[in-house]
N, C-alpha and C positions, 0 to 999 in steps of 0.2 A: 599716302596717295595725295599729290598734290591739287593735279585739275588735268583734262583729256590729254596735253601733251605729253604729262610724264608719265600717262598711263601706257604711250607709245612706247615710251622709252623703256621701262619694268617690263613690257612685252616683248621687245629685242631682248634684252636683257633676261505693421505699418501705424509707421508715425506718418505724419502727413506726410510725403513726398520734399528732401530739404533742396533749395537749390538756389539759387542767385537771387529767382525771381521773389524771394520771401524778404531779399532788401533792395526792392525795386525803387523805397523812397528814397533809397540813399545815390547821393552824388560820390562817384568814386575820381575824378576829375580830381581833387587836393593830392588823394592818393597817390594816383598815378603820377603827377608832377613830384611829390616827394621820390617819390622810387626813380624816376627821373637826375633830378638833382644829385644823387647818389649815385648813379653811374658810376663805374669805373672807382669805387673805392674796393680795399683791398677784404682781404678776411682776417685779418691777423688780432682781430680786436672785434670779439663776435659780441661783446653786449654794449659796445660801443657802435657799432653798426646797427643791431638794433631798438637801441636807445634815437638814432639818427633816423628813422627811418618812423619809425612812432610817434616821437615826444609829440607832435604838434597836432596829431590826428583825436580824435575826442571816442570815439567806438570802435569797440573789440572789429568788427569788422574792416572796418578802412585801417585799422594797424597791418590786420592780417594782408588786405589787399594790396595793402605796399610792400610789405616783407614778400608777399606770391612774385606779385609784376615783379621787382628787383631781381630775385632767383630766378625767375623765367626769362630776363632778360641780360642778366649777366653771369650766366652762367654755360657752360658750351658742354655739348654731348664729348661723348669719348668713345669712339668706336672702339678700341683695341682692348679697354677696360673691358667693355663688355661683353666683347667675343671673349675673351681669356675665362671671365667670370664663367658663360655659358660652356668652354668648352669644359674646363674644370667639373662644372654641374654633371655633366655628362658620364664624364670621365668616373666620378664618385657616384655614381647615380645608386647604385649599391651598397654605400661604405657612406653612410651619413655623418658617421663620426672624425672620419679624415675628411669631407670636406671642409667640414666644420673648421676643423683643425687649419686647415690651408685657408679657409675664407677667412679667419680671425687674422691671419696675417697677412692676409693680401691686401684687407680692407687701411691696416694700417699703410702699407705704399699708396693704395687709392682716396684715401682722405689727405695725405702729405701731397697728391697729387692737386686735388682740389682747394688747399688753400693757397698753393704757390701758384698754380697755371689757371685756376678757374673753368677748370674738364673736370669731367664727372661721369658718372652713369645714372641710373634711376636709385640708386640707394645711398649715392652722395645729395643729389636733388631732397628725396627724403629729409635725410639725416640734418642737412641743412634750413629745411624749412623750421621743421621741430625742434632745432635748435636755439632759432633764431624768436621762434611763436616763444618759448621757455624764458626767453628774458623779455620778452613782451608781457609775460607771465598772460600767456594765453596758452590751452590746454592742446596739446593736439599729437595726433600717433603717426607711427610708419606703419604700414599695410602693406603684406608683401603677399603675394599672389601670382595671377598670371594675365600678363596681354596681348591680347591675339591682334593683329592687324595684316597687312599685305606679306612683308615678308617673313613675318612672325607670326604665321598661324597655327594657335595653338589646335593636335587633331587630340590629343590626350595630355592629362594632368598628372604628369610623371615631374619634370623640371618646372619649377621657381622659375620664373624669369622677367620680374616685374617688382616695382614697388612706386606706393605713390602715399598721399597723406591723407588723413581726417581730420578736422578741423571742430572743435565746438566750439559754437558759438550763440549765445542766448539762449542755453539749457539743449540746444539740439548740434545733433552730430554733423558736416555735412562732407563730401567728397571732394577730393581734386588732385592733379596731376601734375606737375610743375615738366617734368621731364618733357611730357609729350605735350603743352603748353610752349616750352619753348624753340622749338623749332624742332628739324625732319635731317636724313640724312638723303644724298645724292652720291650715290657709290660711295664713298669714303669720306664723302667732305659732308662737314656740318654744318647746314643752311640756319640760321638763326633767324626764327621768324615767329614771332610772338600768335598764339594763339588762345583767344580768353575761352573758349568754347567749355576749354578743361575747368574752370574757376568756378567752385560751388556746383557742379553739375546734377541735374537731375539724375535719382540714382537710377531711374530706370533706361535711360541715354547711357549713362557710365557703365553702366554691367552690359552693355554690349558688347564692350570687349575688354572688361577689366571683370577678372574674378578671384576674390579674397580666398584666402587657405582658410580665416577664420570665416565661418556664411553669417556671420551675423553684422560686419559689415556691409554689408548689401541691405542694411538698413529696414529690414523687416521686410523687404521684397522675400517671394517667394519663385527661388528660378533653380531648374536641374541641370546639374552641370552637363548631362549630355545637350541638354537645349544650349547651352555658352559654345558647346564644340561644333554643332551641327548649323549656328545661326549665317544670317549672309555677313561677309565681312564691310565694315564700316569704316571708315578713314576719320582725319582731322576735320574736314568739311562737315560732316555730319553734325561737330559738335559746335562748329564756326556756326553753322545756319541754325543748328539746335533744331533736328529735325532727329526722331523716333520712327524707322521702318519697322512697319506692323505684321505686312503680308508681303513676299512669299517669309514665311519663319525658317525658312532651312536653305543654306549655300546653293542646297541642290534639287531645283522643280524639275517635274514630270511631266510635259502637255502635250495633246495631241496638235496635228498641223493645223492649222486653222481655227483653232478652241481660241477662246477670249481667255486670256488669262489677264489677274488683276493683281496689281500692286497696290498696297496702302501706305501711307505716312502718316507722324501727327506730325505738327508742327509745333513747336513752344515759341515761335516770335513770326509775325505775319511774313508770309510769302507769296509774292504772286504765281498763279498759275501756268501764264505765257511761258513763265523763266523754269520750267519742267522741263527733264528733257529724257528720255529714255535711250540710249546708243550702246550700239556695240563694235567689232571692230572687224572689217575686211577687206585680207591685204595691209593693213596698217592703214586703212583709209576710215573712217570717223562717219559709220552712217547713225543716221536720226530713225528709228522704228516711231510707225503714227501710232500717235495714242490720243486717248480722251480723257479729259480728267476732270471732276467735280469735286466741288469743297462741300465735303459734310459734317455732320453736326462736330464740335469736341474740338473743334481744327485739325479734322480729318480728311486728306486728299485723297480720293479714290484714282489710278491709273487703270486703264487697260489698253491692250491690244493683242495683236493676232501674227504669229508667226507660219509666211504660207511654204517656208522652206523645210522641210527635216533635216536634224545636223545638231550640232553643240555651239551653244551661243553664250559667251559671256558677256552678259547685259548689265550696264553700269546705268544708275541713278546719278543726275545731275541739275544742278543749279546752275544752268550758262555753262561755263564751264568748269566748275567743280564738282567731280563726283564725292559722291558722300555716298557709295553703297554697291556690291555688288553681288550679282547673282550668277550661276549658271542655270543654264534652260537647256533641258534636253529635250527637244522636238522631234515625237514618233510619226508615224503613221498611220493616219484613220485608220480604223478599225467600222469598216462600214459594215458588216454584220453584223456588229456587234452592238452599233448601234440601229439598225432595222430590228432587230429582236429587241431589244429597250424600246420602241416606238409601239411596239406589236402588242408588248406586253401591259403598255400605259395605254393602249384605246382598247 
């Protein structure tokens, strides 16, 4: 989910917590200009590449950071890779052993794919970052699991259909994405559009919509997989702004007409309040619902407001215009007996 237009469009249509901010002293600015300069070099000589991309960098960190940025930057989604993979999944969903069988070989056209044309899917992305961290001789895994987002929301954990990396670094594990990092699809074409949201993510942000087959990646977090299926769905914004939706916990709330209902967030990097925005959509027209909002303790933003229509409403969180969150809200019917007898009963 991009930002409000292309929402139109899809609608036609515990260890301490690891995460970036634990090397906030570090300047990644060198980094990112190495991974820069290398643009556009090929794959045919992978510890040559990443011998090019390190030598000059002094911490495991800023190595990794330019091996991330470089992958995330030069390297392009492959839609057809990954519906084949998925239909495949599907297809074997039963028969683990023959997918097995056909994934070992498919993955050899999809890796031949990836060093010649620089497409991929998320287990090329993997495959490549840890490849490249290995002659950095820095440690790091593929993690394959599952990712929910807009058009891939996971309702059950029957299909694989994700994989991203772990990374340690300075005795601690941390998470990242490189795939979803690197840019979004637009029906079939592949926008290429760098996103650091993914890099080092707080794991408690990342398991919003990343869930490990192994649970001990999730990093001593403790969360039920029906909580990952039932949560509201989050986008790339989310992780761009580095904001955590708290309240409502579930896709789908219940409230009566006129009840205040409240939304929470934290926030992991300052945001202003004005730049909140709560909408949802009718007729394809883009309205604002009034809300109020206060900053409480923790860099916790408290939202509320009041729906005086009854109906189904999908309500998106927004930064200006970037949603990073969505809910639906099903708004009943007071129940005014029901609440004169709750009145009756408290005097």
């Amino acid at each position: 989910m991009r930002n409000v237009l292309t929402i139109i469009s899809v609608l036609i249509l515990n260890v301490a917590f690891a995460q970036v901010s634990d090397f906030k002293s570090i300047d990644f600015t060198i980094a990112d200009n190495v991974a820069k300069l290398n643009n556009g070099k090929n794959l045919d000589n992978l510890p040559l590449l990443a011998h090019e991309l390190t030598y000059k960098l002094d911490t495991d960190v800023e190595k990794f950071r330019a091996i991330y940025t470089w992958v995330s930057t030069n390297i392009k989604g492959d839609l057809t890779v990954s519906d084949k993979v998925l239909h495949k999944r599907k297809k074997h969903k039963n028969d683990s052993l023959s997918y097995t069988q056909w994934n070992n070989d498919y993955l050899k056209k999809a890796f031949k794919k990836l060093f010649k044309h620089k497409k991929t899917m998320c287990t090329g992305y993997a495959y490549l970052i840890k490849q490249l961290c290995f002659f950095a001789n820095i440690d790091c895994e593929i993690i394959n699991g599952y990712g929910r987002s807009f058009d891939a929301n996971v309702e059950s954990l029957e299909l694989v259909n994700h994989s991203w990396n772990a990374v340690k670094l300075n005795n601690k594990w941390y998470l990242c994405d490189a795939t979803w990092s690197s840019g979004y699809f637009l029906g079939a074409k592949f926008i290429q559009e760098y996103n650091d949201g993914y890099f080092l993510t707080d794991p408690v942000l990342f398991a919003k919509n990343h869930i490990p087959i192994d649970r001990s990646w999730f990093l001593n977090q403790k969360l039920e997989v029906k909580t990952f299926i039932a949560e509201p769905l989050v986008y790339a914004e989310t992780f761009k702004h580095k904001i955590i939706p708290i309240q409502p916990n579930t896709l789908i709330t219940e409230v009566e007409k006129n009840q205040t209902l409240t939304f929470q967030i934290k926030t992991l990097k300052p945001l202003k309040l004005e730049d909140l925005r709560l909408i949802y959509f009718k007729s394809l027209e883009i309205k604002d619902l009034k809300i109020n909002t206060k900053l409480e303790k923790d860099h916790t933003i408290t939202l509320t407001t009041q729906f005086n229509h009854r109906g189904l409403y999908d309500v998106h969180l927004a930064v200006k215009e970037d949603v990073f969150a969505t809910f639906t809200i099903k708004v009943i019917k007071t129940n005014s007996a029901e609440k004169i007898n709750q009145a009756l009963v408290s005097n």
